[in-house]
N, C-alpha and C positions, 0 to 999 in steps of 0.2 A: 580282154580282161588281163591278159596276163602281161601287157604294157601300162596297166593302171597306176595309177599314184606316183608321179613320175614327179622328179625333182629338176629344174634349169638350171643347166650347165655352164654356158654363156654362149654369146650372141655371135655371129662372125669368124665363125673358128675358121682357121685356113688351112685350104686343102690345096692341091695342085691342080685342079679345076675351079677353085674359085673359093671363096666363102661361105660357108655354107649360112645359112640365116641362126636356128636354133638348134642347140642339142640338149637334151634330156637323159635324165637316167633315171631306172627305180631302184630300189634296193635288192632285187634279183640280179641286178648285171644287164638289164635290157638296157640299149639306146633308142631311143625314138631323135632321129633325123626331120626337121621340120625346114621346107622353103617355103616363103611365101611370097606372094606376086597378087599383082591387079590383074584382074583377065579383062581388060577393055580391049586389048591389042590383040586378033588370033594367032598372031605368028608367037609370041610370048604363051601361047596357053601352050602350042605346039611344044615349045621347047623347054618348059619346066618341069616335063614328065622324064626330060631324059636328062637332064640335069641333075632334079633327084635319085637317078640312079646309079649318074655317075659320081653323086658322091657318097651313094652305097656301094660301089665297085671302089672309090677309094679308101672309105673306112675298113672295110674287108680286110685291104692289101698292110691296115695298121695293126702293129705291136701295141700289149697294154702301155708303154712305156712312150713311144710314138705318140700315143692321145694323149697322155698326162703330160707329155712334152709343151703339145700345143694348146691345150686346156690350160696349163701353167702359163701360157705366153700371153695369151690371151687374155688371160684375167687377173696378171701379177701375183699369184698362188707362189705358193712351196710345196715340195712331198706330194704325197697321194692325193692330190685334190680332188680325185674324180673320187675316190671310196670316201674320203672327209666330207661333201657334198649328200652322200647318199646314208655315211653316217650321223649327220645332223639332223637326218628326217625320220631317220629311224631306230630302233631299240634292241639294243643287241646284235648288229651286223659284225659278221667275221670279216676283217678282213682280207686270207688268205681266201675265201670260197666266194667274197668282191669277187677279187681278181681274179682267181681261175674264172667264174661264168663271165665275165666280159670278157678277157681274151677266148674264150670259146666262140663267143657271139660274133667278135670280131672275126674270126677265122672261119665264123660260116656264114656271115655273114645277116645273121638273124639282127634284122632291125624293122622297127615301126618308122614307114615312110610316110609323112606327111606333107598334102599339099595345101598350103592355106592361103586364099584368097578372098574377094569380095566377087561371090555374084558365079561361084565354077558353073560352066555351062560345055565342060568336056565331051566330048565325042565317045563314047566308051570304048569303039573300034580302036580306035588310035591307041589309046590306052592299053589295049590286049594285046597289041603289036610291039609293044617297047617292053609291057613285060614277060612279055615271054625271049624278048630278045636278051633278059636279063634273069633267066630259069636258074644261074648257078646259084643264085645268093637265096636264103629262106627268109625273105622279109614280107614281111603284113605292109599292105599301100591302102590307105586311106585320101578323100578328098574332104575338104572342110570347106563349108562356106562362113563365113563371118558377113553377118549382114548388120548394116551400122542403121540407129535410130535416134536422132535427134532430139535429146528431153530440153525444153525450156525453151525461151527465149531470149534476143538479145545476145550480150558479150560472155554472160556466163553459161550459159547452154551446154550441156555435158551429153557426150556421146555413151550408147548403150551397144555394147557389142555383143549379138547371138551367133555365136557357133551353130553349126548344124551339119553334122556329117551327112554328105548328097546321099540321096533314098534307092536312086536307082543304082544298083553294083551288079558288078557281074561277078559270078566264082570262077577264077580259074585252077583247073586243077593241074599240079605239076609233082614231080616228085624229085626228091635228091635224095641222091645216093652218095654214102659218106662212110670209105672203107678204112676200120679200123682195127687194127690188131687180127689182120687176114683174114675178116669178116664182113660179111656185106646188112647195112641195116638200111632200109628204106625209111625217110622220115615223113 
C-alpha cells in the first residue's frame, strides 16, 4: 500500500546495465522499478530476477539530480520533472519534502521491484537466492502476471489484459541497519 497510486515516469530510462523498461513514482517519493519479459524461454526467466536488481543496485548508487538528468533525456523534459510528474497527480505536494524522500529512497535503496510477464511460472528458490544476495537495499519484489484474453472476432478483436499478482510468496525476512548520527536503528 504504501507504493499505491503511482504516476509513469517513462519508458526505457538508461542505466549502465541496460534500460530499464518502467519507472513510477507516487507522491511520497516511492519508485516502483518495473521489467517486464515473456517467460517462454527458462534461461530469460532465470535472469530477469537479477536484472531487476541490478537495476535496483543502480538506482541506489543515483543522486536526486542523476534521475532527473536521465528522466529529463528520456522524455525531452526541463527542471524537476520527476516532482512536476508527481505534482500533476497530486494536491498540494511540497516540493522540498519530494525531494528529500526520494533522494532518501534512493540512498537506501527502498524501491517496489516489479516483474511483469505473461504466464510467471518462477521457482520461488531461485528467487530467495538472488534476494538475499541483494539484503543491502530495502525494496518490496513483487511478480505480476498479465494474462491476455481475446474479445471479438476478426480484424477488430481487442485484447483484455488481467494483471494478477502470483498467489504463491514467500516472506523473507531480513533486516538493515542504517547508522545514523552514532546510532543504530534497525529497520
Amino acid at each position: 500500500p504504501l507504493f499505491g497510486n503511482i504516476f509513469p515516469v517513462c519508458r526505457e530510462i538508461r542505466t549502465s546495465v541496460g534500460p530499464l523498461d518502467n519507472l513510477y513514482v507516487n507522491e511520497l517519493g516511492m519508485l516502483t522499478l518495473v521489467e517486464c519479459k515473456l517467460w517462454r524461454n527458462p534461461e530469460s526467466r532465470r535472469k530477469v530476477v537479477g536484472q531487476i536488481l541490478d537495476y535496483a543496485q543502480e538506482f541506489s548508487r543515483m543522486s536526486y539530480n542523476d534521475l532527473i538528468e536521465r528522466i529529463n533525456q528520456k522524455t525531452g523534459r526541463n527542471g524537476n520533472s520527476l516532482y512536476e510528474i508527481a505534482a500533476a497527480n497530486t494536491e498540494q505536494l511540497d516540493e522540498s519534502d519530494f525531494v528529500d524522500s526520494v533522494t532518501k529512497n534512493l540512498k537506501r535503496g527502498r524501491f517496489l521491484l516489479l516483474i511483469v510477464g505473461d504466464g510467471i511460472r518462477e521457482d520461488v528458490e531461485n528467487i530467495t537466492e538472488f534476494l538475499q544476495n541483494h539484503a543491502q537495499l530495502n525494496f518490496t519484489f513483487a511478480l505480476v502476471a498479465e494474462e491476455l484474453f481475446h474479445i471479438g472476432n476478426g480484424e477488430n478483436r481487442d485484447i483484455l489484459v488481467q494483471p494478477r499478482i502470483i498467489a504463491k510468496t514467500l516472506e523473507i525476512q531480513r533486516a538493515v541497519i542504517r547508522i545514523e548520527d552514532n546510532s543504530n536503528r534497525v529497520i
